[in-house]
BABAVO-508596 format. One record per atom (N, C-alpha, C): x, y, z. Coordinates in pm, whole numbers, plus 50000, padded with zeros to 5 digits. Layout:
# BABAVO-508596
XYZ ...
***
This chain:
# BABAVO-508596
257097376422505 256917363322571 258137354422544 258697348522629 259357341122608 259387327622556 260577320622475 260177307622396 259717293522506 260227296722633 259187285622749 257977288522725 257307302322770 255757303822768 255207303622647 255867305522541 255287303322369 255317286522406 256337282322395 255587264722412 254937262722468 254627266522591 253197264622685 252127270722639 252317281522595 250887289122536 250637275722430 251677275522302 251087266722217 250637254722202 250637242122340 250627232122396 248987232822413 248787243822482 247537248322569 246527250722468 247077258022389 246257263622256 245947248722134 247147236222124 246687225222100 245597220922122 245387214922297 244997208122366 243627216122347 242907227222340 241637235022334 241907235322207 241957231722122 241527232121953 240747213021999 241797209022018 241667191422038 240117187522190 239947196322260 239197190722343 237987199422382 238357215022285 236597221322265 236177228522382 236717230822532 236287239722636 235697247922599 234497253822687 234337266222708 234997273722738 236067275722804 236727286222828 237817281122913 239217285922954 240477282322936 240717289423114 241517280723216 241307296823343 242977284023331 243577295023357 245057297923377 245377301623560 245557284923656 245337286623785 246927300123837 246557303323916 247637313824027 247907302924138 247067297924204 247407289924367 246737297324410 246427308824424 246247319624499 244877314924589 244557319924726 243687316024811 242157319424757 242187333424678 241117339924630 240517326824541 241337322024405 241117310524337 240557299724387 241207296224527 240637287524578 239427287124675 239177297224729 237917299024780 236497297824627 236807305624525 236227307524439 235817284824405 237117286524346 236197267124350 235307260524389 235797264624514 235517256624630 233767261324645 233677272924617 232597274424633 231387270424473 232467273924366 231677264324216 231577252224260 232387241224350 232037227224378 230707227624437 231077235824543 229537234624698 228337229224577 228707244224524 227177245624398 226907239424328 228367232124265 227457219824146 227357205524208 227427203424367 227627191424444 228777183424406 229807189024359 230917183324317 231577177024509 231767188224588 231967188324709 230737194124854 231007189024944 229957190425003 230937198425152 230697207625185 230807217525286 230677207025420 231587204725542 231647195625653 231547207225792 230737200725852 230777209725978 232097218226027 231957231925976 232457244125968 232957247626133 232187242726259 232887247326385 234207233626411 233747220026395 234517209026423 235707207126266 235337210526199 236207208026058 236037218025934 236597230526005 236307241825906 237537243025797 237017248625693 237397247725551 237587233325520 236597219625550 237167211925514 235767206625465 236077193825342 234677193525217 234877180625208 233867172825176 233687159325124 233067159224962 234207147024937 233547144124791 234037133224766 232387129624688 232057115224643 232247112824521 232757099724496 233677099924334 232457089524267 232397081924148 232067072924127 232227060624157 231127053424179 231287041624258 232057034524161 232367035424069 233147027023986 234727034523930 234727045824037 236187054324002 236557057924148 237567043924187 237587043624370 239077044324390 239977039624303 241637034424311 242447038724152 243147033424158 244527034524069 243667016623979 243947024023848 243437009723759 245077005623721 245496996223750 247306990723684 246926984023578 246056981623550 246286971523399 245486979123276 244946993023312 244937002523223 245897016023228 247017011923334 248267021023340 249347019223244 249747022523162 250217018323045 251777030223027 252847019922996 254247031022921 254357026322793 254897039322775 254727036322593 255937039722547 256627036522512 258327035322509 258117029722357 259167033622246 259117029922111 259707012322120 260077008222201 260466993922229 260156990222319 259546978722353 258536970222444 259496967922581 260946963622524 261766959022592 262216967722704 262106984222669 262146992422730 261576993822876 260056996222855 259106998322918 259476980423062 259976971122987 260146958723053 258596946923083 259116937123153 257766929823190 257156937123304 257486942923350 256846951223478 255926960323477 255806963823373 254796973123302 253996972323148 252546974923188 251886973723075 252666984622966 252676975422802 253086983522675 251966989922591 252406997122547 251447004322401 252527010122349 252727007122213 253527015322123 252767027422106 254357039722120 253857053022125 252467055522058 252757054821887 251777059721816 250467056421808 250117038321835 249147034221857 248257042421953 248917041322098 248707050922250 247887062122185 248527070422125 248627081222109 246837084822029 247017078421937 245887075321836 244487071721932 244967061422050 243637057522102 243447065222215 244197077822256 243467082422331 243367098722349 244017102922201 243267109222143 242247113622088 241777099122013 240357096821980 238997100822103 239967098022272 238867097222347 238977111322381 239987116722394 239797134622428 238897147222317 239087139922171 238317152122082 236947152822123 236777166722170 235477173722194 235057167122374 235977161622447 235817158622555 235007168222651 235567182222618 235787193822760 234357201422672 233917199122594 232627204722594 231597210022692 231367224322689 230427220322816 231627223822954 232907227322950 233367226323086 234297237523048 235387238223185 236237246423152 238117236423188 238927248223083 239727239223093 240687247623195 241257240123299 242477243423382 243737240523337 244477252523361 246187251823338 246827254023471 247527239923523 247617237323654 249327239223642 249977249623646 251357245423672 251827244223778 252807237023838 253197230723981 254757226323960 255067227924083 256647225324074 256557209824214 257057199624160 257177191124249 258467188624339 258467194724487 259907198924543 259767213024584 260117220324661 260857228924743 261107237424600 260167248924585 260087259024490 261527261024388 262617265624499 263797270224455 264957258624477 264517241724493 265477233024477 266047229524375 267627227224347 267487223024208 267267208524190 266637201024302 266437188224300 265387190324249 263897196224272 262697197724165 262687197024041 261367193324015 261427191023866 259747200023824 259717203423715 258457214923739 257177204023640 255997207423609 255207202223543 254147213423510 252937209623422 252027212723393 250827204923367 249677207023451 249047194223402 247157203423378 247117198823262 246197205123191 244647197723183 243237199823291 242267190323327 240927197923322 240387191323310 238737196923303 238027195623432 239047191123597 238587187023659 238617198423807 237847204723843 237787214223956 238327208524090 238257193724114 238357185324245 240027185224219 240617183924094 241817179824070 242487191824087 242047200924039 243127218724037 242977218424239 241817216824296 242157219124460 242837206024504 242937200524472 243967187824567 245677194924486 245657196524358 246977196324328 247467208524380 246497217424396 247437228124487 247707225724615 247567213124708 247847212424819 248507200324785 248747190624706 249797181724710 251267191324601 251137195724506 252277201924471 252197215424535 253417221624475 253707236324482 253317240724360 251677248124391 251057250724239 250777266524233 251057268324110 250847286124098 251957292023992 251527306024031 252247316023974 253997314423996 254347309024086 255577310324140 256577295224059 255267285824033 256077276323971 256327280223784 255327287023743 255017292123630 256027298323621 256857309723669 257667313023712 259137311323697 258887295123795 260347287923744 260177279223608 258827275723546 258747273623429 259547277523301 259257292323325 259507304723264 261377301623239 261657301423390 263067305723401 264057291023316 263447279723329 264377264823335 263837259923170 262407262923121 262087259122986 261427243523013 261817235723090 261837225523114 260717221023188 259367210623090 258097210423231 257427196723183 257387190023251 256207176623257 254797180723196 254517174023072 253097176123008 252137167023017 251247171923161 249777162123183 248637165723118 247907162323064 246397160823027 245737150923069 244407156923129 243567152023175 242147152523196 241417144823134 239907147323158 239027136423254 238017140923301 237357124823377 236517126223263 236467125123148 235887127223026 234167118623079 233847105323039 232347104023118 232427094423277 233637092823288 234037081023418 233377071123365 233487065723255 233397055123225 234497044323224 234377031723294 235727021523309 235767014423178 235147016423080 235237011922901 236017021822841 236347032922882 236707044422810 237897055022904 238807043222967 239497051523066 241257042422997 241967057823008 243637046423045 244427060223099 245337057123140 246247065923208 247907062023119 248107067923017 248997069922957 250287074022955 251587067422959 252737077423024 254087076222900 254297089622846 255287091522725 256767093522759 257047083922813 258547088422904 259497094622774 259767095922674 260747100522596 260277114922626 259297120222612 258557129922518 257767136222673 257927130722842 257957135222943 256047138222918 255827133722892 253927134922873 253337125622934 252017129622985 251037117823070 249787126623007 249137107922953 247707116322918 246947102822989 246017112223067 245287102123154 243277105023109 242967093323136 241097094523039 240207092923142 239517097323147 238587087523201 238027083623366 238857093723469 239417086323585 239397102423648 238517101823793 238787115023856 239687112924000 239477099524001 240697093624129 241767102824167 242307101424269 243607108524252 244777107624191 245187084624209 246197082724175 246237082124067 244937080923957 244957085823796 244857098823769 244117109623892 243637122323793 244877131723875 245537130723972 246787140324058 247647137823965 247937139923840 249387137323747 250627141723814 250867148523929 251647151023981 252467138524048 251317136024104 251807121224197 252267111924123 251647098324127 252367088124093 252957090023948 251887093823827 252527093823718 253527106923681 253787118123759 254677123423753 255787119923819 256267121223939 256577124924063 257327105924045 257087095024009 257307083824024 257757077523889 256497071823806 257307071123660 257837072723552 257467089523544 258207097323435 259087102323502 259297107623638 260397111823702 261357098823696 260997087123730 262247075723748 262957074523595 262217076923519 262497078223384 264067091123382 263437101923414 264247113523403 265757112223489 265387103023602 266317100923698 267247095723645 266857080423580 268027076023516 268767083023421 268067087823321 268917101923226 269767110323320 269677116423433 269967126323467 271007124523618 270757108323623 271807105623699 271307110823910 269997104023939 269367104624062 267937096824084 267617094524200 266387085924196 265507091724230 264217085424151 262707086424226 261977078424309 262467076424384 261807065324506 260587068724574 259887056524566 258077050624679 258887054724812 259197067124844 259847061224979 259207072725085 259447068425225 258697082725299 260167085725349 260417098725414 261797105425468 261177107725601 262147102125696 261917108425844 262847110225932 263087122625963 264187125026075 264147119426254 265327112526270 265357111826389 266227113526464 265747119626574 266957129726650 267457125026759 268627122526851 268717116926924 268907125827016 269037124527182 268997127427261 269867136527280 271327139927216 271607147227149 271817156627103 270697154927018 269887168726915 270827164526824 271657153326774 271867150626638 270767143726567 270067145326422 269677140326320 269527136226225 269647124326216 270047115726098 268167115526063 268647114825874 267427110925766 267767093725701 266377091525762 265907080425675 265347076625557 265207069725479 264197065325353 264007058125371 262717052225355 262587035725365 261447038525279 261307020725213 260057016325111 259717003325147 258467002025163 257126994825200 256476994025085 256016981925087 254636980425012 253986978725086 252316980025018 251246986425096 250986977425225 250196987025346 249886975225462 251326971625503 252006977025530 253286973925569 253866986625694 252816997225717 253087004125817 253867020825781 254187024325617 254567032025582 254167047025687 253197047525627 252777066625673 253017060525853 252657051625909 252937050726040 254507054126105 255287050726030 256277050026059 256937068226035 256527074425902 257057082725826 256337095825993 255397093826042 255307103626155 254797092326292 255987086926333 256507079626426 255887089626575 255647080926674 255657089726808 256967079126863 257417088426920 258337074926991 258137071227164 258327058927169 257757054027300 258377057427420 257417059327509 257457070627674 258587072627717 259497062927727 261187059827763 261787069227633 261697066727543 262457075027461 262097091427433 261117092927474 260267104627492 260797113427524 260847108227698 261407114327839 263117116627790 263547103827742 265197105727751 265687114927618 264137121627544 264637130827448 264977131927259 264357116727258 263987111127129 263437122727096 263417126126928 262237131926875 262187128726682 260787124926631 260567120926525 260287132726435 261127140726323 260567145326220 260407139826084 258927142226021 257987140525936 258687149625830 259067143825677 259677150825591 258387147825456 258267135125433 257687128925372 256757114125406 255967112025386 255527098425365 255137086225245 255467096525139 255167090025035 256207087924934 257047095024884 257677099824785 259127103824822 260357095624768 261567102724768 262557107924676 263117119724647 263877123424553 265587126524608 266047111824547 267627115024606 268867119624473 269777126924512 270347134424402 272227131424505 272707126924445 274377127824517 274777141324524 275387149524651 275377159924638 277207163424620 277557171224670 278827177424665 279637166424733 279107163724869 280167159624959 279877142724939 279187137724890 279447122924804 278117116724878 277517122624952 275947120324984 275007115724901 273867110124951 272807110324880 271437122524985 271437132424928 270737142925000 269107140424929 268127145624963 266837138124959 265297150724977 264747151924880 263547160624894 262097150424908 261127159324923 259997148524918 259397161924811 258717157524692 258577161124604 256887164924616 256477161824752 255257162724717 254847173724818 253617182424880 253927191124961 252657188425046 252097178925035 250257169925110 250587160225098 249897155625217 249557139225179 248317136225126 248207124125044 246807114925024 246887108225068 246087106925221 246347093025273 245297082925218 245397074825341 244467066925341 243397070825470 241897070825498 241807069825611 241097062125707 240817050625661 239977037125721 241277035125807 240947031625938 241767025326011 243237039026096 243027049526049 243737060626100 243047063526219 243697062626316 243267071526430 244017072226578 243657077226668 244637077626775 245877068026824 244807056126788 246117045826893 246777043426723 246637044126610 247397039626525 248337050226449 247527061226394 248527072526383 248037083126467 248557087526588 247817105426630 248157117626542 249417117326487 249797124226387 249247127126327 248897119426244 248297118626079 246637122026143 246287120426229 244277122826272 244707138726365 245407142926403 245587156426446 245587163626343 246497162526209 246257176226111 244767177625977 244167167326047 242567169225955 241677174826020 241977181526117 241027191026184 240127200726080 241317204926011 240597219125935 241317219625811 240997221725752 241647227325547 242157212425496 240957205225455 241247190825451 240407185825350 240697178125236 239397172125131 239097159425152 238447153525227 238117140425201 237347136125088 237677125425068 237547114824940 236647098724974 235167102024987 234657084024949 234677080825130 234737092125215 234357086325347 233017087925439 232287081025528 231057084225527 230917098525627 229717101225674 229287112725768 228587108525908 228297117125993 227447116126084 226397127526118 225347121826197 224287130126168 225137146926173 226097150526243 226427165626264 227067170626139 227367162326041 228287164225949 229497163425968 230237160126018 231777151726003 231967142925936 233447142425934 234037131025835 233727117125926 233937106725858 233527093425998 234217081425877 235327071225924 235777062125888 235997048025989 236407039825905 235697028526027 237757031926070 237387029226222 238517025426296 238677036726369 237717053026383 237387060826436 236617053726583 236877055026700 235817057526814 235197058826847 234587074626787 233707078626877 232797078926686 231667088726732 230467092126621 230017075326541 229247081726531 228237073226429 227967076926295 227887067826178 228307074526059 226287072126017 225767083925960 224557081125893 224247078625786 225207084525680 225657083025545 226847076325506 226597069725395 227827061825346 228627071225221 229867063625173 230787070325102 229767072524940 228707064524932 227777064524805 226817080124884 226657081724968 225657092025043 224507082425065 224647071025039 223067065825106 223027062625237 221557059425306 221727063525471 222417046925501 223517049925585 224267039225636 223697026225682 224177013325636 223287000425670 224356996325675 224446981925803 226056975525783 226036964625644 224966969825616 224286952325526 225226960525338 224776967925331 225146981325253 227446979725197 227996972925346 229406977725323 229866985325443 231396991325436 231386997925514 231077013325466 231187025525596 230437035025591 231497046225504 232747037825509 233787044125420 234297036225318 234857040025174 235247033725070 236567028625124 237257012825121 237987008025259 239567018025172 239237025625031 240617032624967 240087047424984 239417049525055 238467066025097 239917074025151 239997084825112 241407095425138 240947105025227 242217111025241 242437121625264 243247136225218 243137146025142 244367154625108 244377167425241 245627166825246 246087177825379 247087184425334 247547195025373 248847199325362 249757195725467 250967193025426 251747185625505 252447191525639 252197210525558 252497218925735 251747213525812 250407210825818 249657208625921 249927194426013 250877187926015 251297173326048 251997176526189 251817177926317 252777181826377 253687174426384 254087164226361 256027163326350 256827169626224 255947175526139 256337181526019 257867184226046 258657183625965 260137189025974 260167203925898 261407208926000 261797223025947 262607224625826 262887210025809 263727212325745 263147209225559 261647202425562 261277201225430 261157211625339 261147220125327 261397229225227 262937236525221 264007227925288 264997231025237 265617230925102 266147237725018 266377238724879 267387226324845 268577224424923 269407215024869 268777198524943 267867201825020 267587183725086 267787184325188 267927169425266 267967167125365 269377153325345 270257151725411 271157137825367 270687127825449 270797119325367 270337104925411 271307093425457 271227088925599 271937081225656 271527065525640 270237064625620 270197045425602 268967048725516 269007037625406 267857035225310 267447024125406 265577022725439 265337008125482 264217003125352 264806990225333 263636983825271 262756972125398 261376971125342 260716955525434 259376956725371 259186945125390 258076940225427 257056928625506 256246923225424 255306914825562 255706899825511 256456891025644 256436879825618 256396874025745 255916866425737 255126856825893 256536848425961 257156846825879 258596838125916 259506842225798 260566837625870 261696836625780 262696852425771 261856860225791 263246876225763 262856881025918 264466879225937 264246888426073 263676897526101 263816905926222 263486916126264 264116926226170 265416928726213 266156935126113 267586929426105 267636934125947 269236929425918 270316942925818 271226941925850 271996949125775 272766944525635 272426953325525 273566949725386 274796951925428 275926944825364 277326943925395 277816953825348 277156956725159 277706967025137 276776972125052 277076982124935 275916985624835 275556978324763 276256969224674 275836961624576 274216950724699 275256944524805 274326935124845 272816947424863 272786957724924 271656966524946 270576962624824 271396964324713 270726968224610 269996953124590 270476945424632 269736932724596 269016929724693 268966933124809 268166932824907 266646941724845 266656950624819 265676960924723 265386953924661 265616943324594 265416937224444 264246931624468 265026922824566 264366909124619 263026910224715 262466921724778 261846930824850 260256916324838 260206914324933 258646907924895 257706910524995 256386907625037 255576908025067 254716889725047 254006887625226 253056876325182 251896880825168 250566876825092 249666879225086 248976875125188 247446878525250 246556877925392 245526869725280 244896863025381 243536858425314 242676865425309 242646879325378 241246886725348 241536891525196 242806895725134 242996900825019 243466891324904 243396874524950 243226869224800 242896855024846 242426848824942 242246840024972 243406824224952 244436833724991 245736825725011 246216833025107 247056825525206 247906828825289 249106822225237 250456836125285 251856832025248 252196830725135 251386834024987 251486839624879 253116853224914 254286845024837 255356858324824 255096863424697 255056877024749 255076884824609 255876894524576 257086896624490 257986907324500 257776920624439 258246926824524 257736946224467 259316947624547 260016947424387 261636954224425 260886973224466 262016971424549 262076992024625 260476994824672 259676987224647 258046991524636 257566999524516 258476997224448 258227004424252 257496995124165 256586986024245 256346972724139 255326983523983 254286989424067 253286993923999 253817008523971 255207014923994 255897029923938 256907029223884 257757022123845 259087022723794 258537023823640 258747031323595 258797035923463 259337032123351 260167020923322 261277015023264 261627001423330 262446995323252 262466978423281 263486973523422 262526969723505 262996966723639 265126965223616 265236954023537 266396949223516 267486965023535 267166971323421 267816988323415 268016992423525 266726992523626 266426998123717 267736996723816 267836981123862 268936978123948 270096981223907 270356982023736 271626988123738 271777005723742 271047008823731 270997025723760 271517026023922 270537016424016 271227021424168 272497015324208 273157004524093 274406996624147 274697010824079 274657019323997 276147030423932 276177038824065 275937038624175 275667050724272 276827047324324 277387036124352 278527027024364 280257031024334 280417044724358 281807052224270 282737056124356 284117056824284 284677069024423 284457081724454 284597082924575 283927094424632 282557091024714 282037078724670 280757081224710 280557075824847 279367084924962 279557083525082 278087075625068 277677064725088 276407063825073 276027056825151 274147061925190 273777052525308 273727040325338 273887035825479 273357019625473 272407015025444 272467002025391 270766996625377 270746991025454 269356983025473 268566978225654 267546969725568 266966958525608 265746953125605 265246949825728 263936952125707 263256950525866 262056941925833 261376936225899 260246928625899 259556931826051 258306940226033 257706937026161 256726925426192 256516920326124 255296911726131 256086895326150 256646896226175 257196875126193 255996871826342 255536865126284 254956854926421 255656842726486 254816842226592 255636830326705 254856817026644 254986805526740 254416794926703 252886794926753 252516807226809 251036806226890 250546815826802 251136822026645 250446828026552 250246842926588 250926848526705 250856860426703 252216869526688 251676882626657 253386886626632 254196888826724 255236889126714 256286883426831 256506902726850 256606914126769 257436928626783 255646936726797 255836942526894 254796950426911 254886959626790 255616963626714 255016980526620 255206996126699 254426999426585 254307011426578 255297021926675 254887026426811 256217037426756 257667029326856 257567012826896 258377006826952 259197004026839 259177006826684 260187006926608 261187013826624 261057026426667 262007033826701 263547023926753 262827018726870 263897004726876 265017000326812 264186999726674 265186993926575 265727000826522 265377015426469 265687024426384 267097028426470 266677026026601 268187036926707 269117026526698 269187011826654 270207000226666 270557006426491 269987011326419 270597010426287 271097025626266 270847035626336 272007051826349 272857050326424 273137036926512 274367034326626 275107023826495 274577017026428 275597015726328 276187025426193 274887032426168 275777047526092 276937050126153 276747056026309 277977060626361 278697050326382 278687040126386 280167028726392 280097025426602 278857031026605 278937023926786 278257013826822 277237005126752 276636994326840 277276983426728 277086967326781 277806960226722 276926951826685 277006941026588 276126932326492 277366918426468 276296908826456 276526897426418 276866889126285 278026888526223 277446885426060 276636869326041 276006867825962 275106861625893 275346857025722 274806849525674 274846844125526 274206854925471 273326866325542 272086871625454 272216886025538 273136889925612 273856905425617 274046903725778 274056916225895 274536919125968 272936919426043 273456910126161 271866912526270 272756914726387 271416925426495 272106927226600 271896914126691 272626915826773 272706902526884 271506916327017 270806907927055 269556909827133 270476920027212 271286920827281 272216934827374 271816941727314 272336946927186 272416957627055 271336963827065 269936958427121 268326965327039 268266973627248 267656979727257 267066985727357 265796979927367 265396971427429 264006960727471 263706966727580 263996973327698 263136976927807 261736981527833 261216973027866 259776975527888 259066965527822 259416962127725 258696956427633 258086938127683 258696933427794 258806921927839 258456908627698 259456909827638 259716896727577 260366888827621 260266880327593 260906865327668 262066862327560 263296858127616 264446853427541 264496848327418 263526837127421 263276830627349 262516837027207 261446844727234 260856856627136 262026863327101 262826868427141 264016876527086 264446867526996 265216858327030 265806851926989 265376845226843 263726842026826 263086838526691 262976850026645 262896861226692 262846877526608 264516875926518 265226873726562 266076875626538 266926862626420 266586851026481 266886837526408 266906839526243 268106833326156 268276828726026 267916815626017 266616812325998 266726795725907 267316796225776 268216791125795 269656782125690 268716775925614 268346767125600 267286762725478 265836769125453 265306778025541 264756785725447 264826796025359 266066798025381 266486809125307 267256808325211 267966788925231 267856783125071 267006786824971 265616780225020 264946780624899 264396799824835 264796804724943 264506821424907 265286824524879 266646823124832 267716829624722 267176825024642 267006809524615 266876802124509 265396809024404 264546811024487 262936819924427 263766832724396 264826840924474 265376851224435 265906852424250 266866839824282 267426835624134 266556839424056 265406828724076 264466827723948 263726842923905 263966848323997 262996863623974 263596873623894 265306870923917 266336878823900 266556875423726 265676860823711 266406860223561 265206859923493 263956866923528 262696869023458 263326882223345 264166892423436 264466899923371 265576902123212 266106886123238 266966883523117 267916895423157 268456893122993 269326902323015 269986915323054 268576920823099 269056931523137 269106936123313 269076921923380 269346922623464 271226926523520 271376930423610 272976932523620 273616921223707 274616919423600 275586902623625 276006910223794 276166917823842 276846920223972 276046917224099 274336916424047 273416911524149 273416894824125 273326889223999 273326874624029 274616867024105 276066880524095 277156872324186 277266877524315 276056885524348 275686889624491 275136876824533 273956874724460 273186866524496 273286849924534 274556849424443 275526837024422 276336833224539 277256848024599 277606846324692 276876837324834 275726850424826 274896846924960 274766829724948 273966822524843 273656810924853 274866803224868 276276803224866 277546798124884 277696798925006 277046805425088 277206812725233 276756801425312 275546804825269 274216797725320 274886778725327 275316779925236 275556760725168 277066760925289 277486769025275 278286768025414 278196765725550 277076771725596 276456772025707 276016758525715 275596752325592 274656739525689 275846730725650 276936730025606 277726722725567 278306719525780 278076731525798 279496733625925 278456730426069 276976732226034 276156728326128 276056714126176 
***
């Protein structure tokens, strides 16, 4: 045996002295394995079997009504210095951590069996991947992680070959919310999560791998882990440029990440490929690129509110080999979420018989896991070993006024502060304020692994000679008019914008400068069809000079929460812009 699988054997052999299983199953991936589960779930009602002619191989399962989401203020890094981990993230000193939730694993797995889940996150044979192991008492968790990672024998494999593996543990020990934390050992590359059969606590692959122990590793190792989705778009052509962009939530992400593009662009030969929607892994390659994997190999969506007119994509590949999560049924047995059409749901995401009085008939964070072949815009190119290269990073989000449609960074440094500064307004259905700004630099508010400040200087070092690197973009779809509605239709009329920002990759469409980067002048965008009125363009497009005073100025203040370890090259970014700005109204 070799000294990789002796540390894994002896890890494994720990963890079952420490948590008492009945018995130990060492997963393959293999289909046999997974039929076998699938059918121990049926039996212990873990999962429930869905009409087999309309949605075959595909199962519902109901979590605890009190284990629905991602808990952040029992998400915890534990870094031997507080300062480390930063204000952005909850602290626990290592040993303390360690002590308290250990205490909750001895003799946990009693009574169960324990899984050894190894998985490679990335394109089997990339050397952009990074491999893991994540060790759970949970049957729902070994079948989702084999369809969100690359899980099996084959990653075990490259285990074997590299020595090198991410150490998860995990129990839903009683799903109790008194007795739950999700733990992350960035020195020491460990996640021990309690308590929690969720995905975004119990999938260790995902967020707490794949996001904050990976962003961790990134900075060591000199590449990023980005919230980001990858999508190719091809032009008429048949050239294809890759995107990244990061959203925070409700901001149109997975919509965008499998785009249809609109009838005119259709016909004249547009076409959208689907790489990723969740997750980006960028690495500088040979030729001074930033080339790009999606680390994950399924999606978890979301699926309240998915459906034809909003994504067709994403509601075409849940036909068949699909787990839903917390959504209701109808009398035939199908899946049924609100923002669906047609069926009637009889059961709710609790299984009781559906009442509107009750809630809705789906948990409004109710999932989906798929494999990501099944997506038809899927790209050919996602399981390429070296990536995909990336032509424009976009950041945006939702603000009612004030950020254009879209704008361009001048150069990298400004990009990077554009990322920084990344905000979002809050809706009144979700806090009973409207126009609440809230900043989530890159959309890493709740994954960055380490202290925001670091963070920005890790992506200013990308900044070197040699280096060819993409443009950045901010976009805003959501600005409203003065009659409160939004002025940019969406969904796949973005395309729009996306084709004004690969005509500036290539150096052919032209832009306007600004105090706050490069906007196109209304020629620049392709509007046909769309019948907006001049004037709508024109506020899509508009810089208010004093409002965007006082939004450097909120910028400032955000920029120096981080003290010192923010990087002096963003506050004389930032410095600039407001000198800009004080110009502009000087000359107005």
């Amino acid at each position: 045996m070799t000294s990789q699988l002796a540390a894994l054997n002896q890890w494994v052999d720990e963890v079952a002295r420490l948590t008492q299983p009945d018995r130990i199953h060492w997963c393959d991936g293999s289909d046999a394995e997974a039929r076998a589960l699938n059918a121990l779930m049926v039996e212990r009602g873990d999962l429930i079997a869905l009409n087999e002619k309309t949605h075959p191989n595909c199962f519902l399962h109901r979590s605890s009504k009190s284990d629905v989401a991602r808990v952040e203020h029992l998400t915890l890094v534990c870094t031997p210095e507080r300062e480390d981990a930063g204000p952005n993230n909850h602290w626990m000193a290592p040993a303390d951590a360690r002590a308290k939730i250990d205490a909750l694993f001895a003799g946990c797995m009693r009574g169960r069996t324990l899984y050894v889940v190894p998985y490679c996150m990335g394109p089997i044979d990339s050397p952009i991947s990074r491999c893991g192991v994540e060790i759970t008492d949970s049957p729902y968790v070994v079948a989702n992680m084999r369809i969100m990672t690359r899980m099996g024998a084959a990653a075990l494999a490259r285990i074997e070959r590299e020595g090198a593996f991410v150490k998860g543990l995990h129990s839903t020990g009683e799903l109790d919310p008194e007795r739950r934390f999700i733990m992350h050992f960035p020195q020491e590359l460990t996640i021990k999560s309690y308590g929690s059969g969720y995905g975004g606590n119990a999938l260790l692959g995902k967020k707490c791998h794949a996001l904050r122990i990976a962003s961790h590793q990134a900075r060591s190792e000199g590449w990023l882990a980005e919230h980001m989705l990858i999508v190719g778009i091809q032009n008429p052509q048949g050239q294809t440029h890759y995107v990244a962009a990061a959203f925070p939530s409700a901001c149109g992400k997975t919509n965008l990440a499998m785009l249809i593009p609109p009838e005119g662009h259709r016909q004249a030969g547009w076409k959208v490929w689907t790489v990723g929607d969740d997750i980006c892994w960028m690495t500088p390659g040979a030729d001074g690129r930033l080339w790009a994997i999606n680390p994950e190999a399924g999606f978890f969506g979301v699926a309240p509110g998915t459906s034809n007119k909003t994504n067709p994509n994403a509601l075409a590949m849940l036909g068949h080999d699909t787990i839903f999560t917390n959504v209701g049924v109808t009398a035939d047995n199908q899946p049924w979420w609100e923002g669906l059409p047609d069926g009637v749901p009889v059961k709710d995401w609790q299984g009781r018989d559906y009442d509107p009085a009750n809630g809705p008939a789906a948990h409004p964070n109710s999932r989906f896991t798929v494999s990501a072949r099944q997506c038809p815009s899927y790209s050919p190119h996602t399981e390429d070993a070296q990536g995909v290269p990336i032509s424009a990073i976009v950041f945006g989000g939702r603000r009612e006024s004030l950020v254009p449609l879209v704008f361009e960074a001048r150069d990298w440094t400004h990009g990077v502060l554009v990322g920084a500064a990344m905000a979002s307004e809050t809706t009144a259905a979700a806090t009973g304020a409207v126009g609440v700004v809230r900043r989530d630099p890159m959309a890493m508010k709740p994954f960055c692994g380490y202290n925001y400040g670091d963070y920005f200087a890790h992506w200013l070092s990308f900044d070197k000679a040699g280096a060819k690197l993409p443009k950045v973009f901010h976009v805003n779809w959501f600005r409203k008019g003065a009659d409160g509605k939004f002025l940019w239709p969406g969904f796949g009329d973005n395309l729009r914008v996306l084709e004004w920002m690969l005509q500036r990759v290539d150096g052919s469409a032209g832009a306007e400068e600004s105090p706050i980067g490069n906007l196109p002048n209304a020629a620049d965008l392709d509007l046909a069809g769309l019948g907006l009125q001049p004037q709508q363009v024109e506020e899509l497009l508009r810089v208010d000079v004093e409002g965007w005073q006082r939004e450097i100025g909120e910028i400032g203040a955000y920029l120096d929460s981080y003290g010192s370890h923010t990087p002096a090259a963003l506050h004389r970014e930032r410095q600039r812009i407001a000198d800009a700005l004080e110009g502009c109204r000087e000359t107005a």
